[in-house]
DRENVO-191382 format. One line per 8 residues: their letters; for each residue z, x, y of N, C-alpha, C. Coordinates in steps of 0.1 Angstrom, whole numbers. Layout:
A = Z X Y Z X Y Z X Y ~ ...
//
This chain:
XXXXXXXX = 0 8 -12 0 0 0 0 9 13 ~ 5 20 12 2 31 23 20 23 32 ~ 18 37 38 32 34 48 32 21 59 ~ 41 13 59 42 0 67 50 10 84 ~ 40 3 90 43 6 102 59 -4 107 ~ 69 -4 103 80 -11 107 88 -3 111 ~ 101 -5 125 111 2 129 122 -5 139 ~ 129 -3 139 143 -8 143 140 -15 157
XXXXXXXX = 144 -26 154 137 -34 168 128 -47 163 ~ 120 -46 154 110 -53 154 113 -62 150 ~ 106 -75 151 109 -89 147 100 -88 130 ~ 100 -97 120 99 -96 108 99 -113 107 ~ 93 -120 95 93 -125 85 91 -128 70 ~ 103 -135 66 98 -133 55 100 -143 45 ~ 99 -148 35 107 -158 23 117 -158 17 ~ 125 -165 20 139 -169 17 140 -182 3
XXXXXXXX = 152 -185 -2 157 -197 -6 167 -198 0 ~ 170 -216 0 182 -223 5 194 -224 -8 ~ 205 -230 -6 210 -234 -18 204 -237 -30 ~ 193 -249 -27 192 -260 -41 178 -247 -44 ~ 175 -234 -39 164 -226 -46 150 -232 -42 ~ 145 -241 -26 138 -244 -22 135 -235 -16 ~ 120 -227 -13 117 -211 -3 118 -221 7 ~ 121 -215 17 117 -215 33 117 -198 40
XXXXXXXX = 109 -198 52 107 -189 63 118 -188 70 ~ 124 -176 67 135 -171 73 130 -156 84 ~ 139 -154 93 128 -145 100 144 -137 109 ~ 142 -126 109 153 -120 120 144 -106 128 ~ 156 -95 124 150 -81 135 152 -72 123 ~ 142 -63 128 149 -48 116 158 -37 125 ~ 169 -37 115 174 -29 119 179 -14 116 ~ 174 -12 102 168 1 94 158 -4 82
XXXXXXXX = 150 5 83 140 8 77 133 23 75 ~ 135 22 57 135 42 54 123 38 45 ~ 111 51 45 101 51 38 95 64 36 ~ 95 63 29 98 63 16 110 64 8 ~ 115 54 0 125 53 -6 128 54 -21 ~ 135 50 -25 135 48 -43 127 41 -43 ~ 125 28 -37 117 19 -41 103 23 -29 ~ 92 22 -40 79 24 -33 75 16 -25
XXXXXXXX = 86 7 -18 77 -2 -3 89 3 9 ~ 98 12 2 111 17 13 117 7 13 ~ 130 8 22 146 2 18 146 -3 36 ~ 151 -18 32 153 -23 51 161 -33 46 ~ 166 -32 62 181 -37 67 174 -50 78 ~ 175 -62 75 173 -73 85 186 -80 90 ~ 189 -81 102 197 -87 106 193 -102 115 ~ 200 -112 117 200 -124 125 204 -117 142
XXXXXXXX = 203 -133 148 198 -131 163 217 -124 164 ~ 229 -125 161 240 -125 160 245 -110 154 ~ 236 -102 147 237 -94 138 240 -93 129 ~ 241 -105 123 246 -109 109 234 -100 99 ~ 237 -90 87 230 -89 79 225 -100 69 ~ 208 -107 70 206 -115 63 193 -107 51 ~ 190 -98 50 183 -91 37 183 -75 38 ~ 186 -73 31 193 -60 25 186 -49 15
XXXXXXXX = 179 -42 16 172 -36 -1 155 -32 -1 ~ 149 -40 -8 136 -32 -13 132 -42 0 ~ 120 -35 5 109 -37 17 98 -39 9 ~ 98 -56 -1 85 -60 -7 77 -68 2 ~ 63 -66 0 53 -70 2 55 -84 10 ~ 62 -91 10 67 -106 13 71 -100 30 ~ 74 -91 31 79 -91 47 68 -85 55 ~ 67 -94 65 57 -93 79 59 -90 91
XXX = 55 -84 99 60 -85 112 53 -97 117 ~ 66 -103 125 67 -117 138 50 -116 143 ~ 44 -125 146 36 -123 157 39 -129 169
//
């Protein structure tokens, strides 16, 4: 996939579940992102408008930058 242009700051979305395991679009900021990592899409940190960490770990293909 070649190196994703992502870095701390940027807005992101991506696919989520709710409780009952329905996806929806969930969407925050990055707030680390390392690449190359263990995992071949690199390792990121998304947080909410609050700072809440809301996804944590492998940087698969499912996450986008915001337009």
């Amino acid at each position: 996939m070649g190196k994703r242009k992502l870095k701390p700051g940027d807005r992101v979305t991506f696919e989520s579940h709710d409780e009952q395991c329905q996806p929806f679009q969930q969407s925050g900021t990055v707030k680390e992102y390392v690449y190359p990592h263990f995992h071949p899409n690199g390792y990121i940190e998304v947080v909410d408008e609050v700072g809440d960490t809301i996804l944590y770990g492998n940087a698969d293909k499912g996450i986008q930058k915001a337009k």
